[in-house]
Each structure stands twice: as structure tokens, then as C-alpha cells.
Steps between C-alpha positions, in 0.01 A plus 500: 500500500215253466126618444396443860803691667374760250160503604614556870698764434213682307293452791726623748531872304097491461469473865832730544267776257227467693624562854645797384224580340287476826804703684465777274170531471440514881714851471279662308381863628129360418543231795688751754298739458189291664725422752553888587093540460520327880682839589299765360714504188807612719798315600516282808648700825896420583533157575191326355449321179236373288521179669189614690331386185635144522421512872113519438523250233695296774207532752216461195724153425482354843891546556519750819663356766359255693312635824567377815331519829791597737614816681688772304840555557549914623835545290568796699554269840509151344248416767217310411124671493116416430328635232351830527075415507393477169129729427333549170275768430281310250312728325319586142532815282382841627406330841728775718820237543723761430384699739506207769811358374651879561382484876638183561833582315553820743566253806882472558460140551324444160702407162205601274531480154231597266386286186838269392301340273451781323893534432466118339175580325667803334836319445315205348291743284801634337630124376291529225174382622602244770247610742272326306700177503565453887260516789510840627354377908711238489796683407383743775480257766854360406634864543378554806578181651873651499424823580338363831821301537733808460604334222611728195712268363394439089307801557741753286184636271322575818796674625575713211127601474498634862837659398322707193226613777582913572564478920192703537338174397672273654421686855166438456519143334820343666567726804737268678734506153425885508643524797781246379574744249488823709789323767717430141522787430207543239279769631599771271484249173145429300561145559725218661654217394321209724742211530399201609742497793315858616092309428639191678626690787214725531206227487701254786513817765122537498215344664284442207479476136192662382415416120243733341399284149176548279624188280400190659098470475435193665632460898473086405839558308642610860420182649844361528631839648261457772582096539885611562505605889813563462423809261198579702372680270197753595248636248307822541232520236410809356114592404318775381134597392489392130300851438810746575724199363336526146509871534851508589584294204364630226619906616861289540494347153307720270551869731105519494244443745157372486237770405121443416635363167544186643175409609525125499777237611501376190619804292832426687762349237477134540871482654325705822229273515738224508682652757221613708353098506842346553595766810173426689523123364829482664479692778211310637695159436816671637299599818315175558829287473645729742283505731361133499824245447648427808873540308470869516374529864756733625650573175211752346324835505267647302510858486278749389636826350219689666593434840846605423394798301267612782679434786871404383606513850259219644593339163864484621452340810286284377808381246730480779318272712472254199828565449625381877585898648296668723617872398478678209809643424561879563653558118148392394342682683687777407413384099126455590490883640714624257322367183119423603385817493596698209380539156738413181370565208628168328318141462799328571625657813481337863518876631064624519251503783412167492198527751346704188646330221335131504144669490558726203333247231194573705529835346548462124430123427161491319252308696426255159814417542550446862176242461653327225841432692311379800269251256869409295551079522613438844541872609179458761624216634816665582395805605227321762808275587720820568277691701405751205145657462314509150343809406128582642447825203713779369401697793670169753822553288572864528425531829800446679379475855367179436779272477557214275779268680 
């Protein structure tokens, strides 16, 4: 055996070693068990797998299926169908989109499902650090692109993260797969397998998608949604007084609320500063684009939450014109009755009296700090641009018979 033939041979066991080296070391518990952090450290339900890990990597990469812009196929008649209307609720943190998201979502016709990018955001999260590495909006708009398609193929880490949910949860944020699970068989179970099949099947028998999402900042990013008529994709943008909104963030985040401590805006951390200047920031821009380029003429809404909060009900029909119906439907009417005029003790419940509710900063908020959030970079022009009032004196802000919207 001559030196060369040798040399080849050597190389071929290196390269032998080291693929089985690779193999190996891609068993390790270590890297499994990051996979199972996607499921709550528990094992995935009966017939999933932790390819719902490669399937977010799959969407991060660019290699989801390709999109098209033709009719679904019902594969219960093999009959060809349009898509269902596509709506996003585009909203910020703590601006009352759950709550809105939960009205729409009680409508028969509606397949609402509540924050899916937070199922990739968590999922990427867990793959040690990749949220940092991939662009979280862009990832979000790529998600929901299927989603508004009925399209769940890829989509297996979005499918077992709806599967973890208990049904309880799911009622609220899925209620079309609640309901799903209920005819399956799962009402007595804490939660349901959702198949693709079952999410496929669900979304193409309804009139609309609805899309709640507090991910994608900038409506700009959206453009090409709204360029595809096929899609027709409508956008109802979410607003809220950035007063209660700072209020609402800081209880949700630190479980505190502003006292007479807090005197000044900028005794605020510098992460609610920043959030404070890019909500209003954005918001206007948000608004103005809206409103003012001729390809979302048809296509946008801009909501406040205190209409909705004050009178849900005029809210609602006010939703279903822009959405193309002239009735509200009787199941949310039902849910507006049923859930608008009670008090839950908990921040993060839809369920309180919501005609009381959006005032309640007025209460506790110190005045210092109301001023400083209306004098924040950008926040006056926003407010004026919304319809909000600034502050006259303390005495303005507590009295609540003077209104502020």
C-alpha cells in the first residue's frame, strides 16, 4: 500500500470519527433537554415530536412553504373555497387587545387566535438565545401570513404549544379549536391534542381570521399584506391613552403601582421611558400612515380602547361595519353582557366593568406623573392626534365627570 492510498484511508476514519462524533453528541440529555424546555419541561402530547423545534427554525430560515394566492381546498367536500377575511388586531402592550380580541373571538364566524407569535418568541427563546439572532416582526409576519391562509402546514411548534394550553385557555384564546376539541371528545381532559388536520379544518369553515399580535411595531412591515388583494387583509389598530398604558405596565411587570414616590417621569427605569417614547412614537406614525396613504383606504381602523371600554356595544358595530356585516352577532352580545359589567379581581382578566375600569388611573396615578407622560417625546403629539386631553390640575384629573377622550 503506497503512502498516498495510506493517506486516504487515514482521512476517511478521521472523517468516519467525526460524524460519529457529531451523532453522539447530538444525543446528549444536555441538548434534549432544551428541546423539552419548549414544553414546560414535560413530554410532548401523543402524537407530536420535537420537530416543532425544527419547524420554527424552518420558518426563522426562510424554508416554509411557499404561499400562494389561490382558494383553499375544503378537504371535507373537495370543493374549492375563498379565504376566510383576514383582520388583525394590531395592538401594543397593556392597550386592552385582549379584551377586544376576546369580543371578536366570541362570534361563531370568527377563527380568533390570540398572540402566535408569542408561541415562536417562546420557542425561539428556548434555542439557546436565538431570539436574539432572528427578527422577531418579521418572523411574526411570516407566521401569520399562513395562519391567514389556513395554512398549518410547517407549523408543528405552534401546534404543540396550543396543545400544552389547559382547555380553559384555549376557550378563551382559540375558541373555534375549543370547540374542536369539545366535538372530539376532549371536554372532560385539561387539554387537547390540536392536529393540524382539526386547525386546518376549523380556520376554512369561518368567515374571518382575526389575529390579535403585540409583536410587529411598525404597520410599514404590513405593506405587502395589504398590496395582496387576494389576502385582503384588514387592519384594526389598537390605541390607548399612554397615562393608564404606563400604569398598566409597570403594576403588570413589577406588581406595583405608581404612588407619590414617583413624582417625576424620569424616576421611571430607563426601559419604561423607552417604551413610553417608542409607543407614542409609533403609534402616531402607525396612525398617520393609516389614515393618509391611499393603500390602506379600506383596509384600516384605528381604534381606541376607550370607546370600546365605555361603550363596547357601539364599539362592536362599529367593527362590523369595517368589517363588511351589518349585525353584531348575538354570541357577542351575549359575551359583551356577560363580561362588561363585573368586577375580577385580576389584572389580566377580560372579565371587569369596563365602563369603570379605563378611568381608574385617574384615581391613583400621581398627577407629577400624569404631566410627565403627557410632556414624554412624542406622547403630546399623539395624544392631540388621538383625541386625548392633557391634564388642566390635579383637581381636572380626579374629577371624573370631566372626560378626557
Amino acid at each position: 500500500m503506497t503512502r498516498r492510498h495510506k493517506i486516504f484511508l487515514l482521512c476517511i476514519a478521521l472523517f468516519a470519527a467525526v460524524w460519529i462524533f457529531v451523532l453522539v453528541a447530538n444525543q446528549k440529555p444536555g441538548k434534549w433537554r432544551s428541546f423539552n424546555l419548549l414544553w414546560n419541561k414535560r413530554s410532548p402530547p401523543e402524537g407530536h415530536s420535537n420537530t416543532g423545534m425544527r419547524s420554527v427554525v424552518g420558518i426563522a430560515r426562510g424554508s416554509q412553504t411557499k404561499l400562494k394566492s389561490l382558494p383553499i381546498s375544503d378537504r371535507s367536500s373537495n370543493v374549492s373555497r375563498q379565504l376566510p377575511t383576514p383582520v388583525l388586531l394590531f395592538a401594543s402592550m397593556r392597550t386592552g387587545s385582549s379584551f377586544v380580541g376576546e369580543l371578536l373571538g366570541n362570534s361563531r364566524d370568527v377563527f380568533y387566535l390570540f398572540e402566535p407569535g408569542h408561541a415562536m418568541q417562546t420557542t425561539l427563546l428556548k434555542m439557546q438565545g436565538l431570539q436574539f439572532t432572528y427578527d422577531v416582526p418579521g418572523l411574526c409576519i411570516n407566521l401569520m401570513t399562513k395562519l391567514f391562509r389556513c395554512d398549518f402546514r410547517g407549523l408543528d411548534f405552534y401546534l404543540e404549544y396550543l396543545s400544552q394550553e389547559p382547555l380553559e385557555v384555549l376557550q378563551r384564546r382559540t375558541p373555534r379549536l375549543y370547540d374542536a376539541c369539545v366535538q372530539n371528545g376532549s371536554s372532560n381532559a385539561t387539554n387537547c391534542v390540536v392536529t393540524s388536520l382539526m386547525a386546518t379544518e376549523s380556520c376554512q369553515r369561518s368567515k374571518f381570521v382575526v389575529i390579535k399580535e403585540i409583536r410587529v411595531p411598525d404597520m410599514t412591515t404590513l405593506l405587502p399584506l395589504i398590496k395582496d388583494h387576494v389576502l385582503d387583509l384588514k387592519v384594526i389598530h389598537l390605541v390607548r391613552d399612554p397615562r393608564p398604558v404606563t400604569a398598566s405596565r409597570v403594576l403588570a411587570l413589577t406588581n406595583k403601582t405608581l404612588t407619590s414616590s414617583n413624582q417625576t417621569f424620569g424616576n421611571f427605569s430607563k426601559d419604561y421611558r423607552d417604551f413610553l417614547s417608542d409607543y407614542c412614537t409609533e403609534s402616531a406614525a402607525n396612525a398617520k400612515l393609516g389614515r393618509q396613504s391611499p393603500n390602506w383606504k379600506g383596509r384600516y381602523m384605528l381604534l381606541r380602547y376607550e370607546d370600546v371600554a365605555s361603550d363596547p356595544t357601539s364599539a362592536a358595530e362599529r367593527i362590523y361595519q369595517f368589517l363588511g356585516d351589518t349585525l353584531v352577532p348575538k354570541t357577542v352580545r351575549y359575551w359583551i353582557a356577560t363580561n362588561t359589567n363585573v368586577d375580577v379581581a385580576n389584572r389580566f382578566s377580560t372579565k371587569r366593568n369596563s365602563s369603570q375600569v379605563y378611568q381608574a388611573w385617574r384615581r391613583t396615578m400621581p398627577f407629577g406623573v400624569a404631566k410627565a407622560i403627557e410632556g414624554a417625546r412624542r406622547c403630546r403629539e399623539m395624544m392631540e392626534m388621538m383625541g386625548y386631553r392633557l391634564l388642566e390640575d390635579e383637581k381636572h384629573q380626579r374629577n371624573l365627570s370631566r372626560p378626557l377622550y
